[in-house]
Residue, then its C-alpha position, 0 to 999 in steps of 0.5 A: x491428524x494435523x500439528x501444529x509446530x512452534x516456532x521463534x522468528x525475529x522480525x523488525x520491530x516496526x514490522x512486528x508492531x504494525x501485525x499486533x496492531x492488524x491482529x488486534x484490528x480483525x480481533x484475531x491472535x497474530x498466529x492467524x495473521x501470520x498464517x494467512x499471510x504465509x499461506x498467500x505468499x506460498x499459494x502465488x506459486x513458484x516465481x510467480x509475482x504478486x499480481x499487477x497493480x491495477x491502472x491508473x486511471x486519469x480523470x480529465x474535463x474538457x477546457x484545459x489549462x488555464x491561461x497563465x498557468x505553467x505546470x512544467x515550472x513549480x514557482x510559477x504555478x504556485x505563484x499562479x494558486x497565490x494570485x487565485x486566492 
Protein backbone atom coordinates (compact mmCIF):
# COMPACT_ATOMS: atom_id res chain seq x y z
CA UNK A 1 0.00 0.00 0.00
CA UNK A 2 1.29 3.34 -0.77
CA UNK A 3 0.93 6.90 1.20
CA UNK A 4 1.11 9.51 0.73
CA UNK A 5 2.80 12.16 3.44
CA UNK A 6 2.11 15.93 3.89
CA UNK A 7 4.62 18.03 4.12
CA UNK A 8 5.46 22.45 4.06
CA UNK A 9 8.44 23.44 2.43
CA UNK A 10 9.51 26.92 1.93
CA UNK A 11 10.73 28.14 -1.33
CA UNK A 12 11.93 31.46 -2.76
CA UNK A 13 9.10 33.28 -4.11
CA UNK A 14 10.42 33.60 -7.77
CA UNK A 15 11.19 29.91 -7.21
CA UNK A 16 7.58 29.03 -6.07
CA UNK A 17 6.09 31.55 -8.80
CA UNK A 18 8.06 30.05 -12.16
CA UNK A 19 6.73 25.90 -10.76
CA UNK A 20 2.76 27.26 -10.62
CA UNK A 21 3.38 28.90 -13.74
CA UNK A 22 5.14 25.38 -15.14
CA UNK A 23 2.26 23.25 -13.60
CA UNK A 24 -0.53 25.22 -14.88
CA UNK A 25 1.76 25.06 -18.27
CA UNK A 26 1.44 21.05 -18.35
CA UNK A 27 -2.30 21.54 -16.73
CA UNK A 28 -0.99 19.66 -13.80
CA UNK A 29 -1.25 20.43 -9.79
CA UNK A 30 2.32 21.43 -8.71
CA UNK A 31 2.52 18.21 -6.16
CA UNK A 32 3.21 16.23 -9.50
CA UNK A 33 6.04 18.79 -10.61
CA UNK A 34 7.45 18.49 -7.75
CA UNK A 35 7.56 14.97 -7.56
CA UNK A 36 8.73 14.46 -10.77
CA UNK A 37 11.31 16.67 -10.46
CA UNK A 38 12.54 14.83 -6.97
CA UNK A 39 12.14 11.72 -8.37
CA UNK A 40 14.81 12.89 -11.20
CA UNK A 41 17.00 14.60 -8.88
CA UNK A 42 17.32 11.40 -6.64
CA UNK A 43 17.38 8.78 -9.50
CA UNK A 44 20.97 10.60 -10.83
CA UNK A 45 22.36 8.63 -7.92
CA UNK A 46 24.79 9.39 -5.26
CA UNK A 47 27.37 12.12 -6.35
CA UNK A 48 26.67 11.43 -9.88
CA UNK A 49 26.21 15.07 -11.80
CA UNK A 50 23.76 16.15 -13.88
CA UNK A 51 24.70 15.04 -17.24
CA UNK A 52 26.93 17.34 -19.51
CA UNK A 53 25.67 19.97 -21.58
CA UNK A 54 25.72 19.06 -25.10
CA UNK A 55 28.84 20.88 -27.54
CA UNK A 56 28.51 23.61 -28.94
CA UNK A 57 28.62 23.42 -32.30
CA UNK A 58 30.38 26.36 -34.67
CA UNK A 59 28.97 27.02 -37.64
CA UNK A 60 31.59 28.50 -40.26
CA UNK A 61 31.37 29.43 -44.11
CA UNK A 62 34.56 29.78 -46.20
CA UNK A 63 35.84 33.72 -47.24
CA UNK A 64 36.36 34.74 -43.82
CA UNK A 65 36.30 38.08 -42.35
CA UNK A 66 35.83 41.02 -44.20
CA UNK A 67 38.26 43.36 -44.96
CA UNK A 68 38.50 46.04 -42.22
CA UNK A 69 36.45 44.32 -39.96
CA UNK A 70 38.62 44.05 -36.49
CA UNK A 71 36.44 41.58 -33.80
CA UNK A 72 39.20 41.84 -31.17
CA UNK A 73 38.21 45.73 -30.63
CA UNK A 74 34.25 46.20 -30.03
CA UNK A 75 34.35 50.22 -31.08
CA UNK A 76 35.77 49.48 -34.38
CA UNK A 77 33.35 46.66 -35.26
CA UNK A 78 30.62 48.63 -34.45
CA UNK A 79 31.91 51.47 -36.13
CA UNK A 80 32.49 49.14 -38.95
CA UNK A 81 28.28 47.63 -38.95
CA UNK A 82 27.60 51.47 -39.01
CA UNK A 83 29.33 52.17 -42.10
CA UNK A 84 27.60 48.76 -43.86
CA UNK A 85 24.22 50.53 -43.30
Amino acid sequence: MVSNVRTTIELPDDLFIAAKKRAAELREPLRALVERGLRAELGRGKGRPAAKPPAVRWVTVAGGLPAGLDVADRAAMHEWLQRQR
